[in-house]
N, CA, C and O atoms as a GROMACS GRO file, in nm:
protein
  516
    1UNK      N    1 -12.379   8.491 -23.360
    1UNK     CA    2 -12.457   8.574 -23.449
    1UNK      C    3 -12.408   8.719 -23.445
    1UNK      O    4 -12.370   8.788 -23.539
    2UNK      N    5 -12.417   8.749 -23.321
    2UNK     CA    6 -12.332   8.920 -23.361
    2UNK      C    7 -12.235   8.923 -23.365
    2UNK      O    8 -12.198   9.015 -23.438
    3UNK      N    9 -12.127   8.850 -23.309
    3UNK     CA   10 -11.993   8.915 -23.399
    3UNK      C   11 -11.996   8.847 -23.485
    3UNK      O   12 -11.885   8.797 -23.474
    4UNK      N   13 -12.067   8.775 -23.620
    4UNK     CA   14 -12.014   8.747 -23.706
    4UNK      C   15 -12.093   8.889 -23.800
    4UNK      O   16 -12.038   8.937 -23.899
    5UNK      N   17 -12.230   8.939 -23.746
    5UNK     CA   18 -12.270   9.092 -23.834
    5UNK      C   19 -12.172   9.198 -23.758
    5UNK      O   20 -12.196   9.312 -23.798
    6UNK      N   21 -12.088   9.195 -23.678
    6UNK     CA   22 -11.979   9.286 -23.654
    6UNK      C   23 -11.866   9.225 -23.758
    6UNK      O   24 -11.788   9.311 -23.799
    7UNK      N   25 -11.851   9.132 -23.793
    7UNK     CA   26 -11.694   9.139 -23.859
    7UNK      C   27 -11.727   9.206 -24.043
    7UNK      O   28 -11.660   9.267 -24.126
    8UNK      N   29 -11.907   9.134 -24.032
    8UNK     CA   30 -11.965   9.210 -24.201
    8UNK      C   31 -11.940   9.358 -24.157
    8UNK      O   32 -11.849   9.421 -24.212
    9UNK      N   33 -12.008   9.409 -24.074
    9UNK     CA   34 -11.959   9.525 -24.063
    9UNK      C   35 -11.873   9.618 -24.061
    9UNK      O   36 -11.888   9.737 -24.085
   10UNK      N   37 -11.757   9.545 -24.023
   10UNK     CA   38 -11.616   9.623 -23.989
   10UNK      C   39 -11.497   9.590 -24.157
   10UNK      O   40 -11.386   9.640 -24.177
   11UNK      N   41 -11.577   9.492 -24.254
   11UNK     CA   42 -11.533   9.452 -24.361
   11UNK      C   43 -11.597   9.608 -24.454
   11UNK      O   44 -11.534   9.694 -24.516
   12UNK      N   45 -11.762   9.592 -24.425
   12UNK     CA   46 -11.820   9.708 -24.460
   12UNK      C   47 -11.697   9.877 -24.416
   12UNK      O   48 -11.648   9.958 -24.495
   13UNK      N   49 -11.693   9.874 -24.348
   13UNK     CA   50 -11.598   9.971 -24.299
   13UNK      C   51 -11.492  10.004 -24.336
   13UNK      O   52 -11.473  10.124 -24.355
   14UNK      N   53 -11.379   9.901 -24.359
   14UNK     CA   54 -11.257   9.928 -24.404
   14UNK      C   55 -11.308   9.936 -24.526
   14UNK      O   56 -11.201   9.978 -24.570
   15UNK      N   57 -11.357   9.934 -24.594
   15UNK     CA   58 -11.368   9.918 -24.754
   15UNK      C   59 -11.436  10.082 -24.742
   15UNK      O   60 -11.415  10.151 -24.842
   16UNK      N   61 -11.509  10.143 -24.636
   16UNK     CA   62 -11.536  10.317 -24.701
   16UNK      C   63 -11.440  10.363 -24.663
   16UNK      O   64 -11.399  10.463 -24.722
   17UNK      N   65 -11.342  10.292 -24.513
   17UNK     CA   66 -11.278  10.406 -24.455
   17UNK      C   67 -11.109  10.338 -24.516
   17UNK      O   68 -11.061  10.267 -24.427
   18UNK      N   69 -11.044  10.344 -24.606
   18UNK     CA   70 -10.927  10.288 -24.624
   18UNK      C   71 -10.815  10.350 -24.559
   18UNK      O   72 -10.713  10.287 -24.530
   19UNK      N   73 -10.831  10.472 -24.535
   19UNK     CA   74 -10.673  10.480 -24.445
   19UNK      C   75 -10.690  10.472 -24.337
   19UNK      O   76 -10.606  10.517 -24.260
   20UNK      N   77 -10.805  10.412 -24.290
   20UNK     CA   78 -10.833  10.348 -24.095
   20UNK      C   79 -10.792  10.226 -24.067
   20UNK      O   80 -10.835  10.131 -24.133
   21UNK      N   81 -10.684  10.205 -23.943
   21UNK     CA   82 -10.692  10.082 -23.928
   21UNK      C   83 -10.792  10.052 -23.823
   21UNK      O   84 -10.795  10.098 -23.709
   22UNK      N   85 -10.880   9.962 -23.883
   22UNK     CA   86 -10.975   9.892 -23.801
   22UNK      C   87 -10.994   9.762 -23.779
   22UNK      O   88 -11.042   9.688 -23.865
   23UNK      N   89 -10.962   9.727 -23.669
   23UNK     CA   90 -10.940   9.572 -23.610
   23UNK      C   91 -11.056   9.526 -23.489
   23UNK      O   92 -11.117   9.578 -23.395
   24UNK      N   93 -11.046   9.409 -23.548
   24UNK     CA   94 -11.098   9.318 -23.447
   24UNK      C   95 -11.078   9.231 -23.381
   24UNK      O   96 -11.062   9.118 -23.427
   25UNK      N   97 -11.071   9.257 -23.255
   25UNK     CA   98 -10.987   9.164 -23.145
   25UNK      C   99 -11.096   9.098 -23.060
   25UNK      O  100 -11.183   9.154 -22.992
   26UNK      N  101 -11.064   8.901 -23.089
   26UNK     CA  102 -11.112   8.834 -23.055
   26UNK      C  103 -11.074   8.794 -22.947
   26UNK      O  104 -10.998   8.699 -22.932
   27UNK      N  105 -11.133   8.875 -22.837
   27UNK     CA  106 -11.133   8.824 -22.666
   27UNK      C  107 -11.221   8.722 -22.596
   27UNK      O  108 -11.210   8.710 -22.474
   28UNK      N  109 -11.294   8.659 -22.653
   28UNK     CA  110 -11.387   8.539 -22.644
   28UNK      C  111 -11.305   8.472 -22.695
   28UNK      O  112 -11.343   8.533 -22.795
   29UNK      N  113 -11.217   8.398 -22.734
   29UNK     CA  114 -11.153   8.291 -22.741
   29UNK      C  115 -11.050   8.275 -22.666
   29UNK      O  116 -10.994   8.168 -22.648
   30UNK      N  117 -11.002   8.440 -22.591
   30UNK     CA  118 -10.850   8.398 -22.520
   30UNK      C  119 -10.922   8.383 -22.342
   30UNK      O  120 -10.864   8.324 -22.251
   31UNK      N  121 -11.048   8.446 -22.330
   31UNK     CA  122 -11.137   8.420 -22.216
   31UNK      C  123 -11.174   8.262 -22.209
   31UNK      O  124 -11.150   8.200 -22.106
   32UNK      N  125 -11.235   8.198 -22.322
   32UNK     CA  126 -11.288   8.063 -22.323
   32UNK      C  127 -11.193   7.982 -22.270
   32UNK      O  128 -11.217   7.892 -22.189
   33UNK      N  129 -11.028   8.027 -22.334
   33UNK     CA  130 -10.886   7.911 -22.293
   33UNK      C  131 -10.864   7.934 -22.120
   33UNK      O  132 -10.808   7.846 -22.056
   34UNK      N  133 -10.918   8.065 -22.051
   34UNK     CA  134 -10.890   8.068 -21.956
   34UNK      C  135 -10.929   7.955 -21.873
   34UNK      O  136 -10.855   7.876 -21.815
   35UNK      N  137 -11.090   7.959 -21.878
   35UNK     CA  138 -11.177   7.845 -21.850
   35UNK      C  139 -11.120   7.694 -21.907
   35UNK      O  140 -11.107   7.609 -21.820
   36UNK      N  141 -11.088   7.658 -22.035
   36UNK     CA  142 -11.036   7.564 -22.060
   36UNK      C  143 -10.906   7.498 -22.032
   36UNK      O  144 -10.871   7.380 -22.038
   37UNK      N  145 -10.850   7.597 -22.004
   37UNK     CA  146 -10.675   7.501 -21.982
   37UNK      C  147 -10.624   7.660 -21.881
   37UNK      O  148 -10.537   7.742 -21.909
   38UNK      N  149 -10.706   7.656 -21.774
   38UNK     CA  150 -10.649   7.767 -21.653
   38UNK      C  151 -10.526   7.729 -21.599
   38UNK      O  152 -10.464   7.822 -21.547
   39UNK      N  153 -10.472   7.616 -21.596
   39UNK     CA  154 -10.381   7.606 -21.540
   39UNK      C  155 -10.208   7.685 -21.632
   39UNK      O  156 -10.097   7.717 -21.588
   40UNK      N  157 -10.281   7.687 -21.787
   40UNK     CA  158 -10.216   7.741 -21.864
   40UNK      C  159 -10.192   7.917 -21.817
   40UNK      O  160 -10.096   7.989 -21.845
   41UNK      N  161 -10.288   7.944 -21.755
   41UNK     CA  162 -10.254   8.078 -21.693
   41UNK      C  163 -10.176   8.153 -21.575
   41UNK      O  164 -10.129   8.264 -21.551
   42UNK      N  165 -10.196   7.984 -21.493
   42UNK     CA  166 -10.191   8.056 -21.332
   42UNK      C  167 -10.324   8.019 -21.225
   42UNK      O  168 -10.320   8.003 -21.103
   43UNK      N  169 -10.449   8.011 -21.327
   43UNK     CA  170 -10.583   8.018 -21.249
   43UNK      C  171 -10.568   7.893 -21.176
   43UNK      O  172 -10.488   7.804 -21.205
   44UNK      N  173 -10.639   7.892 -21.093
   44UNK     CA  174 -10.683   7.777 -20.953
   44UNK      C  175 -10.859   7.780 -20.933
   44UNK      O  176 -10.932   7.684 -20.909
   45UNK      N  177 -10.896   7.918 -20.951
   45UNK     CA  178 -11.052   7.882 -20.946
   45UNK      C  179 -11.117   7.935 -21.063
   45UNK      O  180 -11.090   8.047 -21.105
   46UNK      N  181 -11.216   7.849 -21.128
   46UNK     CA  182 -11.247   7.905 -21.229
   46UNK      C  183 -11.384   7.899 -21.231
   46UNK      O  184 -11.432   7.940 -21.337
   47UNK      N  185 -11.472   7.857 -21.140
   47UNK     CA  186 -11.655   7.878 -21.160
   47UNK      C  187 -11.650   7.983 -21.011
   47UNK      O  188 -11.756   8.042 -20.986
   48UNK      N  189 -11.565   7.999 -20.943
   48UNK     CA  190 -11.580   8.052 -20.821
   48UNK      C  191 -11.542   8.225 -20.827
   48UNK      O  192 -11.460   8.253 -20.915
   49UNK      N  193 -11.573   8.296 -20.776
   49UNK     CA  194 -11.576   8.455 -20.768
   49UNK      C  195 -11.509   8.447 -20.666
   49UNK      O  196 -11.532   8.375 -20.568
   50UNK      N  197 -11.416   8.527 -20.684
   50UNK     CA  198 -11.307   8.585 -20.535
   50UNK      C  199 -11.371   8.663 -20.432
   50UNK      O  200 -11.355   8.650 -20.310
   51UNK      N  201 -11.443   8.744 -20.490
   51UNK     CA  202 -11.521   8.843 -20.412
   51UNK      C  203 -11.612   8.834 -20.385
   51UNK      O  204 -11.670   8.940 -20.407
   52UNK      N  205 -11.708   8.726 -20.322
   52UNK     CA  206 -11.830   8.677 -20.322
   52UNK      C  207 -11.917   8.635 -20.213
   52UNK      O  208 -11.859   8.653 -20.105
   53UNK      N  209 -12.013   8.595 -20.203
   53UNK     CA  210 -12.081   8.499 -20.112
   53UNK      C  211 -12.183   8.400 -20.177
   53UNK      O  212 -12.270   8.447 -20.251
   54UNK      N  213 -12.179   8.261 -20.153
   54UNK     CA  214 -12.339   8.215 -20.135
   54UNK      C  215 -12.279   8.111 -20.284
   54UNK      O  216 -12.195   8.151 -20.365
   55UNK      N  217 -12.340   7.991 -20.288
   55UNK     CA  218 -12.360   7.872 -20.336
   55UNK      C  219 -12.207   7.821 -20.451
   55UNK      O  220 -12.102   7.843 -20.391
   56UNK      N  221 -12.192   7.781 -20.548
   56UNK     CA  222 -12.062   7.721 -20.578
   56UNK      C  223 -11.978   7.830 -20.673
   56UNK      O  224 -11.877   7.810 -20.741
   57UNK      N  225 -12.027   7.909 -20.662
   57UNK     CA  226 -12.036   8.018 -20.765
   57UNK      C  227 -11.955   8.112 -20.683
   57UNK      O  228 -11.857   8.172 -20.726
   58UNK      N  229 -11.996   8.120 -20.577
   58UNK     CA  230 -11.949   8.232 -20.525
   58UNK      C  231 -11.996   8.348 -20.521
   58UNK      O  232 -11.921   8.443 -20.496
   59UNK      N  233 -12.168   8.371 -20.550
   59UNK     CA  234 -12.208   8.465 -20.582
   59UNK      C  235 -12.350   8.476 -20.553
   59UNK      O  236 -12.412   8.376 -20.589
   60UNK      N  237 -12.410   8.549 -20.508
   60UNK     CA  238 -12.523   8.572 -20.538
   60UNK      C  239 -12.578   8.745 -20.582
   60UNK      O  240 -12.495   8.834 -20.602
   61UNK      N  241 -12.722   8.767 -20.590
   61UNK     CA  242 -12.810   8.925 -20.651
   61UNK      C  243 -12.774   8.978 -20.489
   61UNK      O  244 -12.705   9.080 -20.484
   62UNK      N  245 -12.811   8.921 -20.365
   62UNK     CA  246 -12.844   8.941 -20.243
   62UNK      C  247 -12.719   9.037 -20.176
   62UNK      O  248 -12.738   9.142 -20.115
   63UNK      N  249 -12.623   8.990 -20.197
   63UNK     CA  250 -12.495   9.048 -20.123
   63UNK      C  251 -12.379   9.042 -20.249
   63UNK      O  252 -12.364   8.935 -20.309
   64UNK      N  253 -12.304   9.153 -20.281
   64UNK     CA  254 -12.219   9.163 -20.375
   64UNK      C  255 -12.135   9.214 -20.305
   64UNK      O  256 -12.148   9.255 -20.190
   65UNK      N  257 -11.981   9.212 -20.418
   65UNK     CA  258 -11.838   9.246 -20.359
   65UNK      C  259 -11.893   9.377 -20.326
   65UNK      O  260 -11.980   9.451 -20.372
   66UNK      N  261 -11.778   9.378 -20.192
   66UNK     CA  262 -11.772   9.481 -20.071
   66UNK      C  263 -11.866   9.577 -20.034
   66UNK      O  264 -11.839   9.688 -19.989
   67UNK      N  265 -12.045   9.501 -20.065
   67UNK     CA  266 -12.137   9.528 -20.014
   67UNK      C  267 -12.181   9.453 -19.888
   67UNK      O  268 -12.144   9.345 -19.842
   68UNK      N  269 -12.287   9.557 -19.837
   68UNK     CA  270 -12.356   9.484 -19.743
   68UNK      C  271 -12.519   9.388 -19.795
   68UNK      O  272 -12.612   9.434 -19.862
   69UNK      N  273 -12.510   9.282 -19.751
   69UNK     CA  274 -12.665   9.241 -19.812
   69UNK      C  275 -12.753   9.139 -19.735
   69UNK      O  276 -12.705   9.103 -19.627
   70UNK      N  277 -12.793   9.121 -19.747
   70UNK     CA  278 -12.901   9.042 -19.684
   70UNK      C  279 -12.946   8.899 -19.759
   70UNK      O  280 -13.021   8.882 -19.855
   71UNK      N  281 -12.852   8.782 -19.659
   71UNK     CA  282 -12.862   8.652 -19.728
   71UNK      C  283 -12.934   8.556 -19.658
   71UNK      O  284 -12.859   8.514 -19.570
   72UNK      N  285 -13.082   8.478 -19.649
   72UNK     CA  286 -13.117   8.366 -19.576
   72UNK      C  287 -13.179   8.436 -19.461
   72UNK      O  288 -13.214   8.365 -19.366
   73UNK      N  289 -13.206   8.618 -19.452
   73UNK     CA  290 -13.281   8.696 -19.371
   73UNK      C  291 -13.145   8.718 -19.267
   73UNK      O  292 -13.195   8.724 -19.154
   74UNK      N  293 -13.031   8.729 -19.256
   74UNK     CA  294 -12.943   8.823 -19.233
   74UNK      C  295 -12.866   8.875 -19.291
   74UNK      O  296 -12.850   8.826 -19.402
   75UNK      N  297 -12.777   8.994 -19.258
   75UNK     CA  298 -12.692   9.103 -19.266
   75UNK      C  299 -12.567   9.026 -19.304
   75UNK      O  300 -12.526   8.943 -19.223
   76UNK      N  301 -12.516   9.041 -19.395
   76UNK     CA  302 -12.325   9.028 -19.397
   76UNK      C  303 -12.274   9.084 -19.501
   76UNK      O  304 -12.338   9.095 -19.606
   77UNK      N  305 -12.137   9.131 -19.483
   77UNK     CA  306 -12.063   9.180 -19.570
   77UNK      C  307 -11.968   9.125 -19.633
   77UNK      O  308 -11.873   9.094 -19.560
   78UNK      N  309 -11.953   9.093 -19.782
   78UNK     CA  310 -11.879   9.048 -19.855
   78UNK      C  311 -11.747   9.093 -19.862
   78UNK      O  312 -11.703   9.208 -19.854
   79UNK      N  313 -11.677   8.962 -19.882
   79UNK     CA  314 -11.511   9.037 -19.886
   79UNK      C  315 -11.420   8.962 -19.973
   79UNK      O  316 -11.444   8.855 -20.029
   80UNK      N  317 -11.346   9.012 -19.977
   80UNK     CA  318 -11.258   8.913 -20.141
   80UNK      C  319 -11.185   8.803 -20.086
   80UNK      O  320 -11.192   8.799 -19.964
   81UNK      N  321 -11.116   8.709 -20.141
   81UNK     CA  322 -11.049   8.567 -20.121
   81UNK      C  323 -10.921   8.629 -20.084
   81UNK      O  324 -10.902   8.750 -20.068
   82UNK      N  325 -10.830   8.527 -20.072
   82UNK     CA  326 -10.707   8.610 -20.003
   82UNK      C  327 -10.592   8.631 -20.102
   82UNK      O  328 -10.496   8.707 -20.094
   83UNK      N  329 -10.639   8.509 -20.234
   83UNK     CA  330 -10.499   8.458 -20.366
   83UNK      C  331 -10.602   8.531 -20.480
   83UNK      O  332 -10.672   8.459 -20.551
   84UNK      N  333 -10.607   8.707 -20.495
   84UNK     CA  334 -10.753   8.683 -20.613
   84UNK      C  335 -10.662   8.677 -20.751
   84UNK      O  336 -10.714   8.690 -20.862
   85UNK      N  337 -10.510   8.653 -20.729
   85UNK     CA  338 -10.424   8.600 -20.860
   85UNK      C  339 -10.465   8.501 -20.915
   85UNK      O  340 -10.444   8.467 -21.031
   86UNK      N  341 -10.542   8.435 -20.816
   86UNK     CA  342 -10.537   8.267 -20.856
   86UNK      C  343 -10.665   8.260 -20.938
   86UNK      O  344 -10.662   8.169 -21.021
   87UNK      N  345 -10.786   8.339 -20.937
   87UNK     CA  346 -10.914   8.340 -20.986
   87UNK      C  347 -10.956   8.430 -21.121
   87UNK      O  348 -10.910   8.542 -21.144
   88UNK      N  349 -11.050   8.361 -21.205
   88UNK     CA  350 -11.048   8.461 -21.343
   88UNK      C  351 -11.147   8.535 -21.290
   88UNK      O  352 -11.135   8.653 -21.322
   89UNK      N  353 -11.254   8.508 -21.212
   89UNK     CA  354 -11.429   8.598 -21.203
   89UNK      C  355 -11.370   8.648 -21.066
   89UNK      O  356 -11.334   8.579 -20.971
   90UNK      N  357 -11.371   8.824 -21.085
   90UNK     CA  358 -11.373   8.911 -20.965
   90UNK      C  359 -11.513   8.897 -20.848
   90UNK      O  360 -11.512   8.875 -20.727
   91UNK      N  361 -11.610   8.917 -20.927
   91UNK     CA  362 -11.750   8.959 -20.789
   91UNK      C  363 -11.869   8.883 -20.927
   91UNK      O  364 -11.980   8.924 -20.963
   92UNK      N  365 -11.796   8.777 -20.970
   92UNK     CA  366 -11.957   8.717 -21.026
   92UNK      C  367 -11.963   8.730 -21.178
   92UNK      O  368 -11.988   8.647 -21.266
   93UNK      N  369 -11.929   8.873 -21.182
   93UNK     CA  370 -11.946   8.962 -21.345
   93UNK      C  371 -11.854   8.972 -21.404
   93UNK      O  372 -11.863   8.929 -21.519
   94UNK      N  373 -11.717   9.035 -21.360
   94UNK     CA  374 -11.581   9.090 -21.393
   94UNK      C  375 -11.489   9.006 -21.358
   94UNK      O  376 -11.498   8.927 -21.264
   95UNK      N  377 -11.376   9.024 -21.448
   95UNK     CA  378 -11.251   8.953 -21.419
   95UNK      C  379 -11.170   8.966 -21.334
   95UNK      O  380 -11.184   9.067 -21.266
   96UNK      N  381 -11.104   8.914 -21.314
   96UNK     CA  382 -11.028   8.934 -21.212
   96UNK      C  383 -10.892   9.074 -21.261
   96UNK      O  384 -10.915   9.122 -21.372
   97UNK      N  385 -10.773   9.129 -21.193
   97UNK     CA  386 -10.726   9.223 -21.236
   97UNK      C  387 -10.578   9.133 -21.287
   97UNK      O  388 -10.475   9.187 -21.328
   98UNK      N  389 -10.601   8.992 -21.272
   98UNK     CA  390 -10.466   8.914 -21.278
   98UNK      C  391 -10.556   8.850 -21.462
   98UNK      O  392 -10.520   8.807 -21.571
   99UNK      N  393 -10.629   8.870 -21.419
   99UNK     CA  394 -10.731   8.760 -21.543
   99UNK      C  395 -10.678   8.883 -21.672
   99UNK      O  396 -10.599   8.858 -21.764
  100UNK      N  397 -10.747   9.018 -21.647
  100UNK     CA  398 -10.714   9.119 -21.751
  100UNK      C  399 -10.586   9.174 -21.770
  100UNK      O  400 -10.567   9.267 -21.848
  101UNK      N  401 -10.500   9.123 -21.705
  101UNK     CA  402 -10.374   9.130 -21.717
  101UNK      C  403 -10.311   9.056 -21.834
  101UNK      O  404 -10.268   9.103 -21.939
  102UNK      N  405 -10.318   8.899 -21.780
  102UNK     CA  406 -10.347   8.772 -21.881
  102UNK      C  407 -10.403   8.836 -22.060
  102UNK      O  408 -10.357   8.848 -22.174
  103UNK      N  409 -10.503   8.856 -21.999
  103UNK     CA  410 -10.582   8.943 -22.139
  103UNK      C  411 -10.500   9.020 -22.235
  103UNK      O  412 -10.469   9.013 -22.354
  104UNK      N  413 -10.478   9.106 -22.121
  104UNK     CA  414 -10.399   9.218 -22.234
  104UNK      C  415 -10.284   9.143 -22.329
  104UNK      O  416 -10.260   9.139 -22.450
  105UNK      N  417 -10.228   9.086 -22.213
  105UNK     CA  418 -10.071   9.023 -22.311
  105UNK      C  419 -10.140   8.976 -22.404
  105UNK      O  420 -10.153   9.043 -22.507
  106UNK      N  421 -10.204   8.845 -22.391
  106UNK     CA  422 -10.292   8.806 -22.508
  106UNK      C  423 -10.317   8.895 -22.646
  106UNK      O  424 -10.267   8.899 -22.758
  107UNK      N  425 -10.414   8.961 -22.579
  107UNK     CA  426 -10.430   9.047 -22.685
  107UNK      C  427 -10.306   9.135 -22.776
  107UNK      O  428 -10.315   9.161 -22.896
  108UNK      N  429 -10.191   9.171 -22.689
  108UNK     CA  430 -10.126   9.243 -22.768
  108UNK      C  431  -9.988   9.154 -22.864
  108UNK      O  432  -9.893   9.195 -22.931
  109UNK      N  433 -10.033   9.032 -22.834
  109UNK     CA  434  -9.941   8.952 -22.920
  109UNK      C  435  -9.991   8.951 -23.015
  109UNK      O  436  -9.955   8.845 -23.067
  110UNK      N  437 -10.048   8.995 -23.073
  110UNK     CA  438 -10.158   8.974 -23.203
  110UNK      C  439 -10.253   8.895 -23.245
  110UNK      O  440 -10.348   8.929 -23.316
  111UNK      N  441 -10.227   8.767 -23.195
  111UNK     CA  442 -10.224   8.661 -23.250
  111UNK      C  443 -10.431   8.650 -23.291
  111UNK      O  444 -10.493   8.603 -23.386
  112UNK      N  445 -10.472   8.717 -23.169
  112UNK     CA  446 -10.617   8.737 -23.227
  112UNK      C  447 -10.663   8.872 -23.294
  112UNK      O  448 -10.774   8.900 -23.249
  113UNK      N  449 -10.623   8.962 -23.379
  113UNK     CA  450 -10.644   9.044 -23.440
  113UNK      C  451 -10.705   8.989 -23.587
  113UNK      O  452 -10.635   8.926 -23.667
  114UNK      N  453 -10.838   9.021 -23.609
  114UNK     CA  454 -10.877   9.029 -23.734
  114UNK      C  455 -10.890   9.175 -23.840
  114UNK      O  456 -10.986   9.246 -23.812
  115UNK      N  457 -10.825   9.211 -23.926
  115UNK     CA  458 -10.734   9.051 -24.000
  115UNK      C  459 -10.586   9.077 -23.921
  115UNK      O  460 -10.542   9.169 -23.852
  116UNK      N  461 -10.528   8.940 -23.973
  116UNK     CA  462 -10.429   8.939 -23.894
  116UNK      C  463 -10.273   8.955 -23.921
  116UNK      O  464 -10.163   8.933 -23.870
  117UNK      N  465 -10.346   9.019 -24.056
  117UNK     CA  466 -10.207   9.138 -24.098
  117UNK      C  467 -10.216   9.248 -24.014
  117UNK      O  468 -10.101   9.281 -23.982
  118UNK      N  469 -10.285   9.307 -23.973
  118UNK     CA  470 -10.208   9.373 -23.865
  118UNK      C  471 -10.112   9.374 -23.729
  118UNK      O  472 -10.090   9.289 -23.644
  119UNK      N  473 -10.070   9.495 -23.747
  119UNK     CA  474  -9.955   9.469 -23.603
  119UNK      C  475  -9.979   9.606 -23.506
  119UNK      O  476 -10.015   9.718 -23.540
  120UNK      N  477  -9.955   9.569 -23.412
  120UNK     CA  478  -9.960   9.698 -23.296
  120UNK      C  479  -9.816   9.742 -23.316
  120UNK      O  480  -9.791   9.859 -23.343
  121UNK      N  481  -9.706   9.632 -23.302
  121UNK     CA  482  -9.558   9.695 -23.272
  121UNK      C  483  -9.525   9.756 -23.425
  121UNK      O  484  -9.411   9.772 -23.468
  122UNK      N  485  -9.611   9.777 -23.476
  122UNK     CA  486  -9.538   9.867 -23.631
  122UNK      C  487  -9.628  10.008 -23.532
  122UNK      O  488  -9.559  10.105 -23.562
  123UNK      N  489  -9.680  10.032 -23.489
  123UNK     CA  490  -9.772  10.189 -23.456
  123UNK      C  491  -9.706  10.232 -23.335
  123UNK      O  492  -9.663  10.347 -23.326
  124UNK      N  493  -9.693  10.140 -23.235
  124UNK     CA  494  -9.673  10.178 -23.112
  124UNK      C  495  -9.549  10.133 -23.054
  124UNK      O  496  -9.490  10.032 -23.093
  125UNK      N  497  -9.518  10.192 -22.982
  125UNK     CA  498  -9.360  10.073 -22.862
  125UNK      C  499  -9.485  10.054 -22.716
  125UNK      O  500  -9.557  10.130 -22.652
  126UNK      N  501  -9.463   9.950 -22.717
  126UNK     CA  502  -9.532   9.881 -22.597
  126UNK      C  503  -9.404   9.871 -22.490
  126UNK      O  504  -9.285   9.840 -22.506
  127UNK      N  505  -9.497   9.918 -22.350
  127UNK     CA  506  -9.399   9.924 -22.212
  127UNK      C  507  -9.471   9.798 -22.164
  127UNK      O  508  -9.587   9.762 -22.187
  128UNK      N  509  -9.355   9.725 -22.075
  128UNK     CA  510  -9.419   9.637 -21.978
  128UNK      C  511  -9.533   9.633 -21.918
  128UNK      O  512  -9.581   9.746 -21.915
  129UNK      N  513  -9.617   9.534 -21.857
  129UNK     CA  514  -9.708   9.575 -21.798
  129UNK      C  515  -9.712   9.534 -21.651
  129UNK      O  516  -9.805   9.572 -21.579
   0.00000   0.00000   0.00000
């Protein structure tokens, strides 16, 4: 439901603002493939948080990455996995820094840009990442 009144919107948009390029980059679908075909990435864990504690998840409210918290009425401190290349979810919420890595390339191949006549490499020179 909302990004489809974000894409009315951004249609609304280019049509007042014509010499803007304004794009929309669909990162919910290159996130969903992570989860779906991880091995296509690199990933090894994909419901589990690198940075975590507590049930299959890897996570709980109680104790978060490289906090101290209180789980089951004691004290412990959370600490990250040892491969966090291998994982898309950093501490539960966030990606991992290998996951948004993944991302970016994604993203800057174009291939999810609406619409998808646009190009980045006509504006910019892109450096490695």
């Amino acid at each position: 439901f909302y990004n489809t009144q974000l894409r009315e919107q951004l249609s609304t948009l280019r049509k007042q603002l014509p010499g803007a390029d304004i794009v929309y980059v669909n990162q919910y679908d290159i996130v969903y493939d992570f989860f779906a075909n991880p091995s296509n990435y690199g990933f090894k864990a994909t419901t589990q948080a690198c940075c975590g504690l507590g049930g299959k998840y890897s996570f709980t409210w109680g104790a978060q990455c490289g906090l101290t918290g209180t789980v089951d009425g004691k004290s412990v401190t959370v600490g990250s996995c040892s491969d966090p290349a291998s994982y898309i979810i950093w501490d539960g919420i966030h990606l991992t820094d290998q996951a948004n890595r993944v991302l970016t390339k994604q993203i800057l191949t174009g291939k999810f840009f609406e619409p998808s006549t646009f190009s980045i490499s006509n504006r910019c020179q892109l450096q490695p990442i």
